[in-house]
N, C-alpha and C positions, 0 to 999 in steps of 0.2 A: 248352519250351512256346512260346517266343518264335520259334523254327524252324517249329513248326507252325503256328501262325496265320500267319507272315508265307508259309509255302509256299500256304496255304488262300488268302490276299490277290494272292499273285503269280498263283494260277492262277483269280481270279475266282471262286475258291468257297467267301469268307469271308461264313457267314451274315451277313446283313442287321442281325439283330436276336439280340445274344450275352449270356450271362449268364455273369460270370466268379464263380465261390465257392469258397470257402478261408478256413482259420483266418485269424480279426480281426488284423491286421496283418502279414501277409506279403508286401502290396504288390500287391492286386490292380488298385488304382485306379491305379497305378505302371506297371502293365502296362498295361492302358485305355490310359494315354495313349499310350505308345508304340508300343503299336495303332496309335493315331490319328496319329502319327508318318509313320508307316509309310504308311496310307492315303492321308498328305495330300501324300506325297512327289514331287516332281517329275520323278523319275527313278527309275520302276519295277522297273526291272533290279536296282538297287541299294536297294531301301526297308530302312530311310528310310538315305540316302543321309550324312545331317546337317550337307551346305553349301549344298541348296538354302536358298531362299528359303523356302519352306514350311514345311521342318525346322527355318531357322532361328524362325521364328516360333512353331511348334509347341512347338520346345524353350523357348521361354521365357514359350511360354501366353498369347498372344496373338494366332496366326491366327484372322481371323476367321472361318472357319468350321469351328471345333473347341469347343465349348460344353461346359463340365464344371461338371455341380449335383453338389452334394451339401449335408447335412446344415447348415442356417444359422438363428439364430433368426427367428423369425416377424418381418416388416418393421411397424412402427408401423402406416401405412397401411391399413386394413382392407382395403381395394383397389387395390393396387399396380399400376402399370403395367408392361407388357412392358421396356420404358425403365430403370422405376427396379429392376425382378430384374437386369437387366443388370448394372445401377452396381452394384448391392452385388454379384452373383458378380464382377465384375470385382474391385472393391476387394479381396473377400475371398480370390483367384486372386494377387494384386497380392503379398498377404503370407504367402501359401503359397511363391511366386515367393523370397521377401526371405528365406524360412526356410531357404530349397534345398531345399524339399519336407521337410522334417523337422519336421512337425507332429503334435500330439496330436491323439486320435480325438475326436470332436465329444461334447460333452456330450448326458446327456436332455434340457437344453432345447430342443435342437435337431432341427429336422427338413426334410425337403423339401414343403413348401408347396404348396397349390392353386394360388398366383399360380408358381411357380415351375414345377409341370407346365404351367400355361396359357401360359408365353413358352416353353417348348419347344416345345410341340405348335405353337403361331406359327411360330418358328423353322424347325423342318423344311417348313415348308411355302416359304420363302424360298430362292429357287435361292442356289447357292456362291455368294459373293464375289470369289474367285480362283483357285480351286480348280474339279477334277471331281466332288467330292463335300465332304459335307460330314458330320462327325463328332460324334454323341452322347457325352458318359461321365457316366453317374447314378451315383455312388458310393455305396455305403453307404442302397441302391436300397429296403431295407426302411423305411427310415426316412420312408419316402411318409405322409403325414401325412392321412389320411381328413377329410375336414368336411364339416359341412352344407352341403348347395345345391352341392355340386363334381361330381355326375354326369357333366356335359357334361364339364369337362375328365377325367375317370377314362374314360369312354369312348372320348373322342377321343386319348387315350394309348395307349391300348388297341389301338386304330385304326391307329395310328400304328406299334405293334409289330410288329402283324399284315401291314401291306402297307403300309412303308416308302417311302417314293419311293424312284426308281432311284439316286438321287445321293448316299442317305444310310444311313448305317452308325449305330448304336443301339449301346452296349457300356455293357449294368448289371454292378454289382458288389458283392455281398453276400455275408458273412459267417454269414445268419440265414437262407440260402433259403428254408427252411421258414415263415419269417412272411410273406414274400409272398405273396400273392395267388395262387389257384393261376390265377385268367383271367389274372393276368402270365409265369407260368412255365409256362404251356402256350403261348405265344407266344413264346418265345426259344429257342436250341441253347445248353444248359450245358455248361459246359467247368470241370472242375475244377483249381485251379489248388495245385501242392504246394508244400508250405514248405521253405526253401530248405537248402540243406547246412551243416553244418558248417563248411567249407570256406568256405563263399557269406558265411555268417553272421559268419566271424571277418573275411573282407574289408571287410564293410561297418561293422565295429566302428571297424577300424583306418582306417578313410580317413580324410584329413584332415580333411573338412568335419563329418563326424560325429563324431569325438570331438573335435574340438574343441566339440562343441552337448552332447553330455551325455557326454564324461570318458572314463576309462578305463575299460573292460568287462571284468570279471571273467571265469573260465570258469564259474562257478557260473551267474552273472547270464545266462551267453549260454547256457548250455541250459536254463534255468525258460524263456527266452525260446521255445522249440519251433522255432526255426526262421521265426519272422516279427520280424523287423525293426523292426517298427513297433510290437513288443511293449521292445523299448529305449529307444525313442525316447520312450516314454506314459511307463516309470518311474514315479515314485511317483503321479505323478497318477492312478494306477488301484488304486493301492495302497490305498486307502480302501472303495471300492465293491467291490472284491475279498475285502478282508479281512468285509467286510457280508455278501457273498454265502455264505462259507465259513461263516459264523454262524450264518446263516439254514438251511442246509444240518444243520450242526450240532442247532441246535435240533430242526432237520425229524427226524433220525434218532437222537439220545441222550435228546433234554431229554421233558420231562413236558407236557401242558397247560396246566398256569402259566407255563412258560417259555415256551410258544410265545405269549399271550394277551403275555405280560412283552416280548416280542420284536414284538408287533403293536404293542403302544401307543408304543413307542419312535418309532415310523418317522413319528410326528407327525399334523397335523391336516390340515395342506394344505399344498402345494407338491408334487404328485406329481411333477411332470419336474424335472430336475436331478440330484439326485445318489440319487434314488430310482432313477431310467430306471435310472441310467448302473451301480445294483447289481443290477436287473432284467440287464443285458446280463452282466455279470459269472457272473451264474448260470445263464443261457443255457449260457455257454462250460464252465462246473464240470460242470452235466450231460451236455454232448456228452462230455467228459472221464471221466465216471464210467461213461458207456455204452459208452464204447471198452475202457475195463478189463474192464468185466463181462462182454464178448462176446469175450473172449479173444485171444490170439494164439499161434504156435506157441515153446515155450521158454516160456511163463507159467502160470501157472494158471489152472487148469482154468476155464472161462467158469460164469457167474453167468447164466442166460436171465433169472432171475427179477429180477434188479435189472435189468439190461440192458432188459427192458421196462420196469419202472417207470419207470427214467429217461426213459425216449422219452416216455412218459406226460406225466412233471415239466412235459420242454420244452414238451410243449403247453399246461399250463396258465400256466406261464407266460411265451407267446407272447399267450395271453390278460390277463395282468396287465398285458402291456405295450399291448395296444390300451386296457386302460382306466385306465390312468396316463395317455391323450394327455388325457383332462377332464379335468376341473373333479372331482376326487374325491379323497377322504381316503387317501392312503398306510397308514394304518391299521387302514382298512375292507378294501384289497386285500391289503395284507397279511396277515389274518386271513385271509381268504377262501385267498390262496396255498395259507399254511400247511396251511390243510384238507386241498387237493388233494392238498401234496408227500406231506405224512403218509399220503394214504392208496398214494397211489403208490411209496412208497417203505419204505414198514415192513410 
């Protein structure tokens, strides 16, 4: 993958505006960067070269004209200035930096902010600092957080996708394509990105920096992991809203009405974002999962069309539980409501 974007970059013919997607932590944002590496490099022939000055910068997330959003909680401020999205993605770059990039997937509290598209859409409009161009990476690019009175900046993003300045390279990355927006995915070139080998996977176990951050890696641990990385690095911190999701699943296709009603009222009165979101995404990932089994492959049995659509069904409802988890509403009420949909989609 890394070959052909950087052949598409050396020959001037790396889309403007990219959408990278691939299972939840295989390291698309990993890639992103080193995209942006590459673009920002001083020495073409060689991108990214990693003694310029640019590279050096790059590699440590600090050039300035390389901007990476993603996924942060909402700033006090109810109107933040361009200034202060800075300070906190800085700060919060600052200790992704301190981690070695060996960080957990952002919680449901978390999301990408109206003030945070409005300092990008800014942003691209500011020629490079040091640079010929200058470099977007929106991570985790579904997690765009819709609110009232934000038209102007949703359009002007929009804008921005569509006819880029000459100087500037856009690279989103999500895990949930299908919750974006389709006026955002009809304005980028998708490039799928595969999870990594075997081979890839036991490298990154064993390096130093990473086990020494979360231990020795089992072989069991490293294949539940599928080939993304960043699925070792979450460990148990996902283990909760996973094991929620599998339940919820459960319920949808074993349990009775009572149980499902029993399974609603659990999930509480209020607090949708947080660890509600973060089993909404969990089951995201079970149904893309249970629709890959059901549409077969050669050596398996025999494909399921009929579950295989239900699931695809599942996922859109809830794509839609997760737009109505961003209010102000009762976890309890959506998930009833869920529950409805998966039941009828899946039994």
């Amino acid at each position: 993958m890394r070959e052909r974007l950087l052949g598409a970059l050396q020959r001037d013919a790396l889309p403007a505006s990219l959408l990278l997607t691939g299972a939840r932590g295989i390291g698309k944002q990993r890639l992103a960067l080193w995209l942006a590496q590459a673009a920002l490099c001083e020495r073409r022939a060689e991108a990214p070269c990693g003694a310029c000055r640019s590279c050096r910068f790059a590699r440590e997330l600090t050039h300035p004209d390389l901007h990476w959003f993603f996924p942060r909680p909402r700033l006090k401020d109810s109107d933040p200035s361009v200034g202060e999205v800075q300070a906190d993605y800085a700060d919060a770059t600052a200790d992704r930096v301190k981690a070695r990039g060996l960080y957990a997937p952002p919680s449901g509290a978390e999301g990408i902010y109206v003030a945070a598209v409005r300092a990008l859409v800014q942003l691209a409009s500011v020629s490079p600092a040091i640079g010929r161009r200058k470099v977007f990476v929106v991570g985790d690019a579904e997690r765009m957080v819709p609110q009232e009175g934000s038209d102007a900046a949703a359009n002007a993003f929009l804008k921005l996708l569509e006819e880029p300045p000459a100087d500037t390279v856009i690279v989103l990355t999500s895990s949930e394509p299908g919750a974006l927006l389709p006026t955002i995915r009809s304005r980028v070139v998708c490039v799928r990105v595969a999870p990594l080998t075997d081979t890839e996977m036991r490298a990154f176990a064993d390096d130093e920096v990473v086990a020494g951050a979360i231990g020795k890696v089992s072989a069991d641990r490293l294949e539940a992991a599928g080939g993304a990385p960043g699925a070792l690095v979450a460990g148990a911190e996902q283990d909760g809203p996973r094991h929620e999701a599998r339940r919820l699943l459960e319920t949808v296709t074993a349990g009775t009405r009572a149980d499902r009603m029993r399974f609603a009222f659990s999930r509480g009165a209020a607090g949708a974002r947080g660890a509600f979101s973060d089993m909404l995404d969990e089951l995201t990932v079970a149904l893309h999962d249970l629709a890959r089994e059901a549409s077969g492959r050669p050596g398996e049995p025999a494909p399921d069309p009929a579950t295989a659509l239900g699931a695809s069904r599942a996922v859109a409802a809830v794509e839609q539980a997760k737009v109505r988890a961003e209010g102000n509403v009762s976890p309890q009420l959506v998930t009833a409501w869920l529950l409805g949909e998966l039941t009828g989609a899946l039994r």
